[in-house]
C-alpha positions as CSV (number, residue, x, y, z in Angstrom):
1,X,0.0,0.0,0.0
2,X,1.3,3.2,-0.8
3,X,0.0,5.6,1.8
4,X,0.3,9.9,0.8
5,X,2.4,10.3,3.1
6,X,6.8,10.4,3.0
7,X,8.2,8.5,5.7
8,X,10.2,11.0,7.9
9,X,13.7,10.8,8.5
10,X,13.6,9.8,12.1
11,X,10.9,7.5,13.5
12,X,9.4,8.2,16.8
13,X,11.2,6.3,19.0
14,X,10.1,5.4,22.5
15,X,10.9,4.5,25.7
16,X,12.0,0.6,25.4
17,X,14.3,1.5,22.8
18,X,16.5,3.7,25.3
19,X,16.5,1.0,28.1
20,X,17.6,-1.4,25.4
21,X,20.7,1.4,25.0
22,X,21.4,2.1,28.5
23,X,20.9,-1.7,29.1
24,X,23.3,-2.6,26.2
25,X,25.7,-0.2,27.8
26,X,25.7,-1.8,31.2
27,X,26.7,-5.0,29.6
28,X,29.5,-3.5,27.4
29,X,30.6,-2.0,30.7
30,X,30.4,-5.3,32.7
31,X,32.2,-7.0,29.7
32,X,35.1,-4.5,29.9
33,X,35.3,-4.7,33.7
34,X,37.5,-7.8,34.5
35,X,39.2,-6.6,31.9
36,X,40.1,-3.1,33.1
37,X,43.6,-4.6,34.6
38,X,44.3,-6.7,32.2
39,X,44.2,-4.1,29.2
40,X,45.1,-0.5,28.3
41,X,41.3,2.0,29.3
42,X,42.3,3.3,25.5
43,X,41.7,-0.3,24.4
44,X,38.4,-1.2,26.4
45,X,37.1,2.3,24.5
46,X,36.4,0.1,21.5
47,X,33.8,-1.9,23.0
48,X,31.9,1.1,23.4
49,X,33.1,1.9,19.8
50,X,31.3,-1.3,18.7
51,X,28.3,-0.7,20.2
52,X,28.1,3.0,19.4
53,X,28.6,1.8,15.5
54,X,25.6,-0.7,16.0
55,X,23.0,1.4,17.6
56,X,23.9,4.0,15.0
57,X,23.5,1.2,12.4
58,X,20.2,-0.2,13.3
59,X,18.8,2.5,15.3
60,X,17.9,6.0,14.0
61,X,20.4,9.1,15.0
62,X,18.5,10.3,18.7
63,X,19.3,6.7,20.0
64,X,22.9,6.3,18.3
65,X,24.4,9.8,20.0
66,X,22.8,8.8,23.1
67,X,24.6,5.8,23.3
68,X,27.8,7.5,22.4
69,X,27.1,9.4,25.3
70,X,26.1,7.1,27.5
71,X,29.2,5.0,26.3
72,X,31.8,8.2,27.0
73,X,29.6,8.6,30.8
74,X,30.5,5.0,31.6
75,X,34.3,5.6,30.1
76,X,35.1,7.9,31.9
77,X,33.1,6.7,35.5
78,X,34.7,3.5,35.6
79,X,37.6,2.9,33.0
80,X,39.6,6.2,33.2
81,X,41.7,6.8,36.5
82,X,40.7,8.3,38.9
83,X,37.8,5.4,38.8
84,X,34.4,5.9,40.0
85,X,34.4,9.7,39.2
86,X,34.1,12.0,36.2
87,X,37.6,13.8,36.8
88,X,39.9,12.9,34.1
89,X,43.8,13.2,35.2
90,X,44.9,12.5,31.3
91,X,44.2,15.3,29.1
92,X,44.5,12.4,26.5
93,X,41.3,10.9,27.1
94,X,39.3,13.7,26.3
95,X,40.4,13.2,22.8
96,X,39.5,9.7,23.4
97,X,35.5,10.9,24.4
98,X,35.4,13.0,21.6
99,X,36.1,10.8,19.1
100,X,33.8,8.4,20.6
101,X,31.4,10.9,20.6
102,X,32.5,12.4,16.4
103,X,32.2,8.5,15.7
104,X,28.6,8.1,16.8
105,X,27.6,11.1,15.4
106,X,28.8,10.5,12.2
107,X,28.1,7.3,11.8
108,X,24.5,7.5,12.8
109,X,24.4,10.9,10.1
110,X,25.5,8.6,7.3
111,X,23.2,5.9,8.3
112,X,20.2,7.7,8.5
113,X,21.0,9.4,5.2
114,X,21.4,6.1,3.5
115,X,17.7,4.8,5.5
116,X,16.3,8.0,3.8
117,X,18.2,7.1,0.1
118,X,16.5,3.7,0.8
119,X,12.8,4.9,1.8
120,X,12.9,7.0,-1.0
121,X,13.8,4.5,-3.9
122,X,11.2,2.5,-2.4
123,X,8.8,5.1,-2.2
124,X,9.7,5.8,-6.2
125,X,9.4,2.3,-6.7
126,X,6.1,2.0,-5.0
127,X,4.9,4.9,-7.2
128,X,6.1,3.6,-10.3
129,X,4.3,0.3,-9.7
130,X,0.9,1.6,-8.5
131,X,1.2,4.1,-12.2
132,X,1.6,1.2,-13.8
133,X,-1.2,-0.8,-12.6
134,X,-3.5,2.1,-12.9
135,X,-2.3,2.5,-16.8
136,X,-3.0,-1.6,-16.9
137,X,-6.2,-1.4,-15.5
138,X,-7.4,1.8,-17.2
139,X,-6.4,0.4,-20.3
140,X,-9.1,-2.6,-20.5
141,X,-12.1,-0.3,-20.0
142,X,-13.6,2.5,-22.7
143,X,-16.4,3.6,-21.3
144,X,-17.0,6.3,-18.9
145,X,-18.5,4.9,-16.1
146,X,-16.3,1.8,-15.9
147,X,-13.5,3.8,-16.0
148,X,-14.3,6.1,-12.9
149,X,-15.0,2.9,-11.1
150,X,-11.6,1.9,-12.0
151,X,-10.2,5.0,-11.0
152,X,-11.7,5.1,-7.4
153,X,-11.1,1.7,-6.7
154,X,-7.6,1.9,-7.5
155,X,-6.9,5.0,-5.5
156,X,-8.8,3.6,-2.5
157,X,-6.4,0.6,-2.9
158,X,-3.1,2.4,-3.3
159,X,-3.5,5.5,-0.8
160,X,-5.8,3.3,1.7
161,X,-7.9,6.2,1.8
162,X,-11.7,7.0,0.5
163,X,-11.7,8.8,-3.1
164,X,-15.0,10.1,-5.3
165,X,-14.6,10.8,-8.8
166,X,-16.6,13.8,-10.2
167,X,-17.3,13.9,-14.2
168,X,-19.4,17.1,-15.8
169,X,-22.5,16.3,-16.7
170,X,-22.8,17.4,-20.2
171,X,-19.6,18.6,-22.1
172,X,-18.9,22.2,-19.9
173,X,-21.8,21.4,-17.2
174,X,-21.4,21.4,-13.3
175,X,-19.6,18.2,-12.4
176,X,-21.3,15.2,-10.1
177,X,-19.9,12.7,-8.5
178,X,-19.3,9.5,-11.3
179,X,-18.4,6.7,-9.1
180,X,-17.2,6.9,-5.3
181,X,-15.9,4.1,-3.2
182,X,-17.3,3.4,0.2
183,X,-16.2,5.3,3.2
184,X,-16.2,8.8,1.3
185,X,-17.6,11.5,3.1
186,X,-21.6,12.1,1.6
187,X,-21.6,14.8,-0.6
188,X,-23.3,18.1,0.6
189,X,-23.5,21.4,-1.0
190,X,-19.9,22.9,0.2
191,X,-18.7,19.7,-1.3
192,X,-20.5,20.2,-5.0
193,X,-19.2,23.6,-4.7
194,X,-15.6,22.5,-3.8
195,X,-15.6,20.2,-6.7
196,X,-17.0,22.4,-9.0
197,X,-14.5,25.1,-8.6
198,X,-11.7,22.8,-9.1
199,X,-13.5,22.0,-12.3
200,X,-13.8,25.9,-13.5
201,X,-10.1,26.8,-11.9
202,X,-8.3,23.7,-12.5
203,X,-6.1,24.5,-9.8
204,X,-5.8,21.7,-6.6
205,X,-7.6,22.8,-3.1
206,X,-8.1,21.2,0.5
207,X,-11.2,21.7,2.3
208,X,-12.3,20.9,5.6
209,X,-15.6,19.8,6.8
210,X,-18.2,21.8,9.6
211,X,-18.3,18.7,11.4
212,X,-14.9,18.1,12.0
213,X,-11.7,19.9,11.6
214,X,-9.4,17.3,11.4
215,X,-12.1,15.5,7.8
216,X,-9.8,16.8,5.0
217,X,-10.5,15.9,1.5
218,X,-7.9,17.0,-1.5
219,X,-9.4,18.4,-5.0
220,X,-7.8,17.3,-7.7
221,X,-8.3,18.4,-11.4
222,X,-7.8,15.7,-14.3
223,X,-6.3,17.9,-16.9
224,X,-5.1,17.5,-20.3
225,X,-3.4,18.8,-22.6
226,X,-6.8,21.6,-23.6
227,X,-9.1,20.9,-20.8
228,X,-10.2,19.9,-17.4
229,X,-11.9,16.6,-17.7
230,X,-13.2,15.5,-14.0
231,X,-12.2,16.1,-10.3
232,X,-10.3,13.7,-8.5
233,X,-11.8,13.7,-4.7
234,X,-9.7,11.9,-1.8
235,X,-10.7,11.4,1.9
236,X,-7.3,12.3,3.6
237,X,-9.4,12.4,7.7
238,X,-7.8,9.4,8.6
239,X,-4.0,10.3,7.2
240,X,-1.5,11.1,10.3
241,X,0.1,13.6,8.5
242,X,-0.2,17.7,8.4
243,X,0.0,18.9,5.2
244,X,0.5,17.3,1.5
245,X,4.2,17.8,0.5
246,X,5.4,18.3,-2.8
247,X,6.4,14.9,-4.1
248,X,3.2,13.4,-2.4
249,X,1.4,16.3,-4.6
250,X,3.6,14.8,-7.6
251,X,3.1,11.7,-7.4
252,X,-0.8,12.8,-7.2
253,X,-0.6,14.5,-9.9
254,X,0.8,11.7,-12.1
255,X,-1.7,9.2,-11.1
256,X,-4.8,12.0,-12.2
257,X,-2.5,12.8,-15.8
258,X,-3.2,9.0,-16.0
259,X,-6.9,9.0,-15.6
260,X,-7.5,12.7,-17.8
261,X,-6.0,11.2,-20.2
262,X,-7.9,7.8,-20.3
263,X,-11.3,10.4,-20.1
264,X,-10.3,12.3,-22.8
265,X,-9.2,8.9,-24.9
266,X,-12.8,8.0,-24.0
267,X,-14.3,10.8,-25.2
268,X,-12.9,11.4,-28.4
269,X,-14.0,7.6,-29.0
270,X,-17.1,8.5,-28.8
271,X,-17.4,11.5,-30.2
272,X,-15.7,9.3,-33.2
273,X,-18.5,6.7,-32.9
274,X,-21.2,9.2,-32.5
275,X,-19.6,11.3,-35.5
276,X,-19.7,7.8,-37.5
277,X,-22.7,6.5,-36.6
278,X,-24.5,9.7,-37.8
279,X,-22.3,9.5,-40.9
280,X,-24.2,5.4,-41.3
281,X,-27.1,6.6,-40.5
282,X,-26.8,9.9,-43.2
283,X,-25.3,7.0,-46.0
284,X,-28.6,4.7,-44.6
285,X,-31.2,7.4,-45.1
286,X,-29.7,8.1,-48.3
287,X,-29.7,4.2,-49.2
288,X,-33.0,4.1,-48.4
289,X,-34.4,7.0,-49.9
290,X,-33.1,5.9,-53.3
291,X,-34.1,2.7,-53.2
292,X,-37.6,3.5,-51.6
293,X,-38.2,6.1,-54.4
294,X,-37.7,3.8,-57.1
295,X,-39.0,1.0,-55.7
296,X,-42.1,2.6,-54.1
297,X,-42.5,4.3,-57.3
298,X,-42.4,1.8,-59.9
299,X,-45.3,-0.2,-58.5
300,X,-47.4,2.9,-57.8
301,X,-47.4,4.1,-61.0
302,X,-48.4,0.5,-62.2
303,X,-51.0,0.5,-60.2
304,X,-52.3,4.0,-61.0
305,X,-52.0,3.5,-64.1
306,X,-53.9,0.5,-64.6
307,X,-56.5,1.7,-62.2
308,X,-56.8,4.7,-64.0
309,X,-56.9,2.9,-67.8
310,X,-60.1,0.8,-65.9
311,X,-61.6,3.8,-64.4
312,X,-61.9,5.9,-66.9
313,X,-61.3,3.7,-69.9
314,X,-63.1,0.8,-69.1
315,X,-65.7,1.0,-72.5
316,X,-62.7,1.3,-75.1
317,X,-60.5,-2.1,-73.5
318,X,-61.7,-5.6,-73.7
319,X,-62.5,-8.0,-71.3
320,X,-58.6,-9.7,-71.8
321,X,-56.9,-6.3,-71.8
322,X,-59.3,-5.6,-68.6
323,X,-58.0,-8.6,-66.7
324,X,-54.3,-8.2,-68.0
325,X,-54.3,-4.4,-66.4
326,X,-56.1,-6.3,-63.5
327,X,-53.3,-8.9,-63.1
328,X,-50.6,-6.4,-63.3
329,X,-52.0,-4.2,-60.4
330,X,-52.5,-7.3,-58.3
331,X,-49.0,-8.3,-58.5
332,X,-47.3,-4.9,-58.4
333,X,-49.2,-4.6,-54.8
334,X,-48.3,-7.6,-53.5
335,X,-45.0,-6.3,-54.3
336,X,-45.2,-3.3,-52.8
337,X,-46.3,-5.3,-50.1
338,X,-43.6,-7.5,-49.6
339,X,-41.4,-4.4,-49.6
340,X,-43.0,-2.3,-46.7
341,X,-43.2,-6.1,-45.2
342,X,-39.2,-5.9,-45.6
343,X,-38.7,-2.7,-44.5
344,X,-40.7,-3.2,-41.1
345,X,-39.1,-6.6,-40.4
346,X,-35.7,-4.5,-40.9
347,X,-37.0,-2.2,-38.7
348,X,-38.0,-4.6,-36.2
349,X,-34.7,-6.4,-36.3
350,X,-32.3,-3.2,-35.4
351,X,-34.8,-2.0,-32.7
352,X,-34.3,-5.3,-31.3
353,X,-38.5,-5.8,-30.9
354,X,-38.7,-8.7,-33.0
355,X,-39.5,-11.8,-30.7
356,X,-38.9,-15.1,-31.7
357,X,-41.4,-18.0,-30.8
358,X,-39.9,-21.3,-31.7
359,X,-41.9,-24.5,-31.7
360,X,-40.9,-27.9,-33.2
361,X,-42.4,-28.4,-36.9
362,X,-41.6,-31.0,-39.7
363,X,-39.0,-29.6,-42.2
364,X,-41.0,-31.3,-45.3
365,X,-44.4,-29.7,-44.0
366,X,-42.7,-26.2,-43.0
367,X,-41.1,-26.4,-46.8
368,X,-44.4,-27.1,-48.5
369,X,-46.8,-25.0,-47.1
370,X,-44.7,-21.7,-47.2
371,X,-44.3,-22.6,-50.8
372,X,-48.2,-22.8,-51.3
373,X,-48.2,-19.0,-50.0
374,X,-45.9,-17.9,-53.5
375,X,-48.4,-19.7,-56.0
376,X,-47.7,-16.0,-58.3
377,X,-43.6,-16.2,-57.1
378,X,-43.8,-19.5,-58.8
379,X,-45.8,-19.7,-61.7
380,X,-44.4,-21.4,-64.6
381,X,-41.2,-22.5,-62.7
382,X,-40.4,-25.8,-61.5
383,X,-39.3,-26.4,-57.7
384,X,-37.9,-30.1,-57.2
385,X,-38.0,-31.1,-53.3
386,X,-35.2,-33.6,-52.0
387,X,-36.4,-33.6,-48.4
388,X,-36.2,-37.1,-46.6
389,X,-39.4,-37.9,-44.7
390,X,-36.6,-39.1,-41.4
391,X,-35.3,-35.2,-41.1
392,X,-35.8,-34.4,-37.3
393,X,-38.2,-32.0,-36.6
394,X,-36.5,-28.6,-36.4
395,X,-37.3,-25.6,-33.7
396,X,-38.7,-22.7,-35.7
397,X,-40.9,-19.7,-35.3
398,X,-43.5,-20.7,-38.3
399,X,-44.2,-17.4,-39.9
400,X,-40.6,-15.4,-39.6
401,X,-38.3,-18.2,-41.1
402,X,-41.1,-18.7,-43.6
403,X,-40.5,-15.3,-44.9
404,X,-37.0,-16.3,-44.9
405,X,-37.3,-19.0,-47.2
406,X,-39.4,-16.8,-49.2
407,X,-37.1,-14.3,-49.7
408,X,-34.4,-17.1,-50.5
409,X,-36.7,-18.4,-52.8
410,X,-37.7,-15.1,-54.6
411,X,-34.1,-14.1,-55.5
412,X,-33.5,-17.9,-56.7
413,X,-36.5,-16.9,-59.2
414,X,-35.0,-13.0,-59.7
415,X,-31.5,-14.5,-60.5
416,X,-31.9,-17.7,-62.4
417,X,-33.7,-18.1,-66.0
418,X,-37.2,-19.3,-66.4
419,X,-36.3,-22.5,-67.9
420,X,-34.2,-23.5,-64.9
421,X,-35.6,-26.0,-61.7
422,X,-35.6,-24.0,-58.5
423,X,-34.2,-26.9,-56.1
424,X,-34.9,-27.0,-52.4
425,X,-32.8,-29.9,-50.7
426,X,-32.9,-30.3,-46.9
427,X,-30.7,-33.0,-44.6
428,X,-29.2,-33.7,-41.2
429,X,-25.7,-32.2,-39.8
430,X,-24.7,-32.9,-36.6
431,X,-27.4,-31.4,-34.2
432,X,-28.6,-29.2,-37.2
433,X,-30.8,-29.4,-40.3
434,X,-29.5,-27.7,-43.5
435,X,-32.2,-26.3,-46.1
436,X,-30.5,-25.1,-49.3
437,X,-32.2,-23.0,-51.8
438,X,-30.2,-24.0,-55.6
439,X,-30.3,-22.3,-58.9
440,X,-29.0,-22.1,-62.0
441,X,-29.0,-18.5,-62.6
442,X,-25.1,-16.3,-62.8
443,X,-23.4,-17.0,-59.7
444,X,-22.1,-14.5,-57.6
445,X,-18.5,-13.1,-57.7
446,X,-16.4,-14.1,-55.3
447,X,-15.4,-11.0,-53.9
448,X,-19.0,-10.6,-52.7
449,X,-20.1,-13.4,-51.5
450,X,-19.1,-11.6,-48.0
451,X,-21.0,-8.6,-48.3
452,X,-24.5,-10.5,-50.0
453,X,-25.8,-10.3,-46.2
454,X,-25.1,-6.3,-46.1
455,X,-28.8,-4.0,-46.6
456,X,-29.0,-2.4,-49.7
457,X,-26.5,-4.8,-51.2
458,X,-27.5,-5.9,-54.5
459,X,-25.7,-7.6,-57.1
460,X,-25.2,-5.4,-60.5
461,X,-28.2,-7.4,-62.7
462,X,-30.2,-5.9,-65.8
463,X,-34.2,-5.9,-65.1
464,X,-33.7,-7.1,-61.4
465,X,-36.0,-5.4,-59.3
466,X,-35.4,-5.0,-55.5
467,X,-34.3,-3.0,-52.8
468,X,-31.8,-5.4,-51.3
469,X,-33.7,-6.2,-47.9
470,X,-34.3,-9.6,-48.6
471,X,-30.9,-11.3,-47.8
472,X,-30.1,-8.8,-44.7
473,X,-33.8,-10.0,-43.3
474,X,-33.5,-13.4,-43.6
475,X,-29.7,-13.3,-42.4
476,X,-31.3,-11.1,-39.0
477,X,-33.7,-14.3,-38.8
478,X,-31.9,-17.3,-38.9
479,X,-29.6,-15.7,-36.4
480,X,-32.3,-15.0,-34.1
481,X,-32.9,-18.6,-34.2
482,X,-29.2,-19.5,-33.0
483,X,-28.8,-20.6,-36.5
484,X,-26.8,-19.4,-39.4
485,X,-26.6,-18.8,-43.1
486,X,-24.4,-18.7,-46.0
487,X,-24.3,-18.9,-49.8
488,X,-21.5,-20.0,-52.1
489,X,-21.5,-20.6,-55.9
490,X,-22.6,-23.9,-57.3
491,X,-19.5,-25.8,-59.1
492,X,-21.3,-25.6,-63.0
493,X,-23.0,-22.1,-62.0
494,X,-26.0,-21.3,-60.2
495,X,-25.9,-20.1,-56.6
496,X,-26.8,-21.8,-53.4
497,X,-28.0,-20.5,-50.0
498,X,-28.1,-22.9,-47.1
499,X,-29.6,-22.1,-43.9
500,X,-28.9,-24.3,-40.3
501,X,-31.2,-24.6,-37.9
502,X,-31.3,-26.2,-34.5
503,X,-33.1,-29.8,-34.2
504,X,-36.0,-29.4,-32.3
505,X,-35.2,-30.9,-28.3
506,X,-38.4,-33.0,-28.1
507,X,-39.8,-33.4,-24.7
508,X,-39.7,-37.7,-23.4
509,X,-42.4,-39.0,-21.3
């Protein structure tokens, strides 16, 4: 955990840690006792040399120049003639004292300076790690919210203390807060304010609560590179620390560059999105209207026309011609039927409405009876069936992959000549059942056999009429059935499109 806080140079250090000193010093003194007539005093001094170098070692300064001096008091009281008091007879062993003393002092310096070197790299280390996860985790998420839970949750996790993350509402708004982790102070007025301030400013600020003057939370602005993005908020009540210093506000700093910059990556995304989706939907519109127009239009005037000729003109045509204009209206509304049938289902598909009511049916009965609803589709064309009577039954919604097969069906009819079979083969694969609509019509070029699915994809064919629905609907079907469909040239030309469809799980008594 990485706390915002730098570890100070000297820890508090309490009251065992000087009876361990003045106990250590005892037993250096007992050590050196027996030996006091044995040895030169100037000799015995490094005992308390040793000890002086370990206390500065492995203790902080206070304690180390304590036990130098502690060390010179017991010295001089019982090593140094006259024994047993502090009046030295040899001017040379107050040399002797102040080295001990310059040793201690030194040594401890040094040692807490290279403690500090130490904290520090691992404080920068620390830094550099939590950075790094941040930039890990932020880079998995896009959008906004999931990346202001991020955020929080990562600072709550590396600074072990409460943090809100506030995000303008709309693009130049008032700010409120996106995501917040638990344990962060409720927000109130003062604390809206605050936040919103630090938007408009972009400059850092502290605040401190009514309710208690030591609840201090720390405003930070995400900023890029041309504007504030958001307001970093962290709960700082329970730090044990005064103020924020500068390399904690660094550090800080850093982590929020991190997170602007993620928010701004996010959204110019979506501005980019947004900006393409409207250019789709300007491209769609514009699809649509031109194929609408002609296609609306075409039959229309048909069926005006013909209308008109038997309003109006009724006496002057005979009965053959009446029936022929007849016929001709007839089918060019049940084409503009199927079309505003197209366009709905279409509609129905993107908007995500259309509901799918699957129910087991017999793949021979399902074939035959859509068929008998295209008697017009059909006439003078021959359809040969190759649909074994042991297929599975297949799980189907009747009337929606019916107008799939149709529309299958239909462009077999639009694409193939008159004198070729349309040929409708079915059989088992797997835990599927394949239906494959075959012609004998031009094929399709390779190249776009990918995009044959796409709306208002049609391939480039004199006196084919169409809008280019047909493939994209029945695709939008069979997937809402779990199954799939694709087409691929026949070896000796034609085209075939197969469809797969789950078997039907028949319940066992």
């Amino acid at each position: 955990m990485i706390r915002p806080k730098n570890p100070p140079l000297q820890h508090a250090t309490s009251w065992r840690t000087y009876l361990l000193i003045v106990a250590i010093v005892l037993l250096t003194t007992a050590i050196g006792f027996p030996l006091r007539s044995l040895i030169d005093p100037t000799n015995i001094v490094m005992l308390y040399l040793v000890v002086t170098v370990f206390a500065a070692v492995w203790l902080e300064r206070r304690p180390a120049i304590v036990t130098a001096v502690l060390s010179v008091i017991a010295f001089d009281f019982i090593f140094v003639p006259t024994y047993y008091t502090f009046h030295v007879t040899d001017a040379e062993y107050l040399l002797t004292f102040i080295g001990l003393l310059a040793v201690g002092i030194v040594i401890s310096t040094l040692s807490a300076s290279t403690r500090e070197q130490a904290r520090a790299i691992s404080r920068r280390e620390a830094q550099t790690e939590a950075l790094f996860a941040l930039s890990q985790k932020l880079a998995l998420v896009s959008d906004r919210a999931t990346i202001a839970q991020t955020t929080v949750t990562h600072f709550q996790e590396t600074l072990s203390s409460p943090t809100a993350l506030y995000l303008p509402v709309e693009e130049g708004g008032q700010v409120q807060i996106e995501a917040q982790t638990s344990g962060f102070m409720a927000a109130d007025a003062d604390d809206e304010t605050s936040a919103d301030q630090v938007f408009q400013t972009g400059q850092p600020t502290e605040r401190y609560t009514d309710s208690q003057s030591d609840a201090r939370q720390y405003y930070l602005p995400l900023r890029t590179s041309g504007q504030t993005v958001g307001v970093l908020a962290i709960d700082f009540s329970s730090a044990d620390y005064s103020t924020l210093s500068p390399e904690q506000r660094r550090f800080l700093t850093t982590l929020a560059s991190q997170v602007a910059l993620t928010l701004e990556k996010a959204r110019l995304a979506e501005k980019a999105r947004q900006a393409h989706l409207l250019e789709e939907t300007e491209k769609l519109q514009t699809t649509l209207l031109n194929a609408i127009s002609h296609d609306l239009r075409t039959p229309l005037a048909v069926i005006t026309g013909a209308l008109s000729s038997l309003l109006h003109d009724a006496d002057l045509l005979s009965a053959a011609a009446q029936h022929d204009l007849t016929q001709n209206a007839w089918e060019e509304a049940l084409r503009l039927n199927r079309l505003v049938g197209n366009l709905l289902d279409m509609t129905r598909l993107e908007s995500g409405v259309m509901k799918v009511l699957c129910q087991p049916h017999d793949v021979r009965d399902f074939v035959g009876t859509t068929l008998a609803q295209i008697p017009n589709q059909l006439q003078g064309r021959e359809v040969k069936l190759t649909i074994p009577a042991s297929l599975p039954p297949i799980s189907i919604d009747f009337s929606l992959l019916g107008q799939t097969l149709i529309n299958l069906v239909g462009n077999a009819v639009k694409y193939s000549p008159d004198s070729e079979p349309i040929e409708i083969e079915a059989c088992q694969d797997g835990e599927t059942v394949v239906i494959a609509v075959k012609d004998r019509g031009q094929g399709m070029p390779d190249a776009e056999l990918d995009h044959i699915f796409t709306k208002f994809f049609r391939l480039n064919a004199k006196g084919v009429a169409g809008s280019g629905l047909g493939l994209s609907i029945a695709k939008g079907i069979v997937e809402a059935h779990g199954g799939r469909i694709w087409a691929e040239n026949r070896p000796n030309g034609g085209a075939i499109f197969s469809i797969a469809l789950p078997i039907a799980q028949l319940e066992t008594v």
